[in-house]
N, C-alpha and C positions, 0 to 999 in steps of 0.2 A: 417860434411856431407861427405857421397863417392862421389869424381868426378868420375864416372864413364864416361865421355865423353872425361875425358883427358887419359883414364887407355891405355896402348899400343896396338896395335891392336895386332890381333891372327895370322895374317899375316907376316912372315919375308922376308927380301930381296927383296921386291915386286920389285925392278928397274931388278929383274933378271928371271925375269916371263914372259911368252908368253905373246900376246896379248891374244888371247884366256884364257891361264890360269888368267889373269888380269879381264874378263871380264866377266868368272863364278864364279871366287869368289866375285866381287863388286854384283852380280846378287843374289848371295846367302846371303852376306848380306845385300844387299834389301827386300829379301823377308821375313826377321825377322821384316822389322816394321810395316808391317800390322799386326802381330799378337800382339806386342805390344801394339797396339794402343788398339786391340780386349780388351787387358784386359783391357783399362781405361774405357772402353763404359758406365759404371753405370758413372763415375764422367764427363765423357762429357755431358752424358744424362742431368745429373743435371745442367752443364751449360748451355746447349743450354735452357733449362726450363728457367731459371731466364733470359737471355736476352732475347727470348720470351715475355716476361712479361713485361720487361724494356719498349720494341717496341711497345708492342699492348699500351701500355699508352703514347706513344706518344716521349718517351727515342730515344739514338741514340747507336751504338756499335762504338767502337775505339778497334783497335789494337794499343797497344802498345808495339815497339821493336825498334832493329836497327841489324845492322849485314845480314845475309842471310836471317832469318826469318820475320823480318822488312822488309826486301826489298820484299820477295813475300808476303807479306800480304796488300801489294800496288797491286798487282796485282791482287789478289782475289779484293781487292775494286773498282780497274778498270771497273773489268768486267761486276759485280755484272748491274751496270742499265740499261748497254744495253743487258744484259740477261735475268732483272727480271722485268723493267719497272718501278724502283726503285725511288724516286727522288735523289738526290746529296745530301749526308751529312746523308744518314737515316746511312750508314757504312761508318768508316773515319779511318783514320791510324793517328797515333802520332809518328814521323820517330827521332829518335837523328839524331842532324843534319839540319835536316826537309826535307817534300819532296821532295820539290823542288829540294834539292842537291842529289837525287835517286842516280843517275849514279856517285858520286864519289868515294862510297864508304866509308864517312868518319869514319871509325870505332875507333879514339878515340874519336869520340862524346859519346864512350857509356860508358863512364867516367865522365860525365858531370851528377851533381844532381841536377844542375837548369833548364835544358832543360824541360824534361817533364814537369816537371806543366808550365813551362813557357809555352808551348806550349798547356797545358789542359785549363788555361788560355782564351786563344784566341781563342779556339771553347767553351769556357764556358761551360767546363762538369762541370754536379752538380748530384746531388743526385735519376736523372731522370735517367741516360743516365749509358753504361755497360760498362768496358774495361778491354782487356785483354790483358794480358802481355806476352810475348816472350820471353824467355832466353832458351838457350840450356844448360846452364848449373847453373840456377836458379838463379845466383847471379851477374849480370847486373846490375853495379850500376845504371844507366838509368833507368831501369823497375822498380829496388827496389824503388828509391827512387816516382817514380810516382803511383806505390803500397802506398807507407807508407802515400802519401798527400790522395790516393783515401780513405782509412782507416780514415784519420784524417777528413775528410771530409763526409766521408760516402756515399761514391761513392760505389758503386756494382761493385767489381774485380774477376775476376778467370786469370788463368795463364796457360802458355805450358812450362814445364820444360821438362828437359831428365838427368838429375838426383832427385835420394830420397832426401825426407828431406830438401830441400834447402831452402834456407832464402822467397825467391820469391812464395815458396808453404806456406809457413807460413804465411806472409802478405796477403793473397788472400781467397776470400771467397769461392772459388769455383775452386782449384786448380785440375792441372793433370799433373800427371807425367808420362810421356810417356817413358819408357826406354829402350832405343834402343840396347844399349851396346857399347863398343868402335870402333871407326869408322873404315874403312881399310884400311886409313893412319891419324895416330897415334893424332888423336885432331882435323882432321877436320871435324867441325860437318853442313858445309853446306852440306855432301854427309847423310847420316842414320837421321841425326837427323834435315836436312832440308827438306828431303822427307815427312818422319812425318807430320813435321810443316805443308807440304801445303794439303797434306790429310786430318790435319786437319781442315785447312780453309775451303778447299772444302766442308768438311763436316758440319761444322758449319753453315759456311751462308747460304749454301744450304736447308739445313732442315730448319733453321730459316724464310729464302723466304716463303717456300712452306708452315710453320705453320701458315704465315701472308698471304695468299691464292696467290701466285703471279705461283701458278702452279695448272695447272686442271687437272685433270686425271695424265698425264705424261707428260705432253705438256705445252712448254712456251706461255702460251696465251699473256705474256704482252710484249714479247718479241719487242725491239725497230726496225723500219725498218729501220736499217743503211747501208744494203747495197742489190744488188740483189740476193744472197744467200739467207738472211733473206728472204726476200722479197716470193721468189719464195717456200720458206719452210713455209711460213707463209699459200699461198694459197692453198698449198696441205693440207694444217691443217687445214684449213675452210671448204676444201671442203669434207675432210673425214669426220668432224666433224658435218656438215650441211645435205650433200648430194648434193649440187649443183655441178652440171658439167661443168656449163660454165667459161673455166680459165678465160679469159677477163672478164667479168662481174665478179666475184669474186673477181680481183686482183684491178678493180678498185673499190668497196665495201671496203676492204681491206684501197689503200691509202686514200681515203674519212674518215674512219675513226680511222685511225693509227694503230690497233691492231686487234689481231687475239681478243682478249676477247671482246672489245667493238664493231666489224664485228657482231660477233654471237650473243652478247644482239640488233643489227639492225637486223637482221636476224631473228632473234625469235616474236622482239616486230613489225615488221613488215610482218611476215609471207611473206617473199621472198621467191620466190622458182624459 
């Protein structure tokens, strides 16, 4: 297979570049992985479709990585239930290492071929539930080998790689190869090919939420009230969405019944006004 994530960057002498000159060309190749991404949209489409499917039957997604892309793909699952009204565990991460150890960074965990299933193990993914693997450069032994158990087992797999061809696109049912090109110093691929990665995530779970109805119109009806922001973006939501004007009576409506979705189903089935 081409490593293209290790090839040299196009860039020389960078330590002898302005700031400015440093900060249009990282800019410029930034702007190459959106368009990358544009050309996998038919094989993302197809993934988001099968873990769709996984979900609406009652399945769970796992990402599975370590490295840069592992580690934001904890953060997209962070988010995910105080943004979508989610419960714990519908999205999970499978970390080398585990998550707990987030902040060490252990990255020869991702040399370890018993981690992952040991760790698929103890969330007991089976033949229900989707996961998706992580490599920047398709061949993590971590990901391969938690690939080759979901195969043996018949687990439903797809992949984010950033090189063709790799072992980790092979193993996976629903692979994408996002190809960014060589980074702008020369192999590291948490700068082109982590940006990627969390565009991807974005994009994934996002559309995945919204197919499993956790978005109305444009608006997070389930959105968790964890804090006065929320709180006060929740009530402008109800009230555009209702017509009621009174913020006090709305906001307490509102905490009474925790959500902008479930406010408007009392609002409706009780004709408030």
């Amino acid at each position: 297979m081409e490593r293209i994530t290790e090839q040299p960057s196009i860039y020389r002498h960078l330590e002898q570049m302005s700031i400015d000159e440093l900060i249009t060309n990282i800019n410029t190749e930034d702007q190459k992985v959106a368009l990358a991404i544009q050309k996998e949209l038919p094989s993302i489409s197809r993934m988001i479709s099968a873990i769709e499917k996984q979900l609406k039957a009652g399945g769970r997604m796992f990402y599975l990585g370590c490295g840069s892309g592992g580690r934001l793909s904890v953060l997209d699952k962070i988010e995910l239930p105080n943004t979508y009204g989610i419960e714990e565990g519908v999205i999970n991460v499978i970390l080398a290492g585990g998550e707990k150890n987030l902040v060490l960074a252990l990255e020869e965990m991702e040399d370890d071929l018993e981690d992952a299933w040991n760790q698929m193990q103890t969330f007991k993914v089976t033949e229900k539930d989707f996961v998706i693997g992580i490599s920047a450069s398709g061949t993590t032994p971590f990901v391969l080998a938690g690939l080759k158990k979901c195969r043996e087992f018949h687990i439903p797999c797809g992949c984010i790689v950033s090189n063709p061809n790799s072992p980790i696109a092979a193993m996976s049912d629903y692979p994408v190869e996002v190809i960014t090109g060589p980074e702008f110093v020369t192999g590291s691929t948490r700068m082109k090919c982590g940006t990627a990665q969390k565009m991807l995530f974005d994009m994934i779970s996002t559309t995945v939420l919204i197919r499993l109805g956790r978005v109305e119109d444009n608006n997070m009806v389930n959105v968790r009230l964890i804090n006065n922001k929320v709180v006060e973006r929740s009530v402008n939501m109800i009230m555009k969405l209702s017509g009621l004007t009174d913020h006090e009576q709305v906001k307490a409506l509102l905490l009474k019944c925790g959500n902008v979705k479930k406010s408007m189903n009392y609002i409706q089935t009780n004709h408030v006004s």
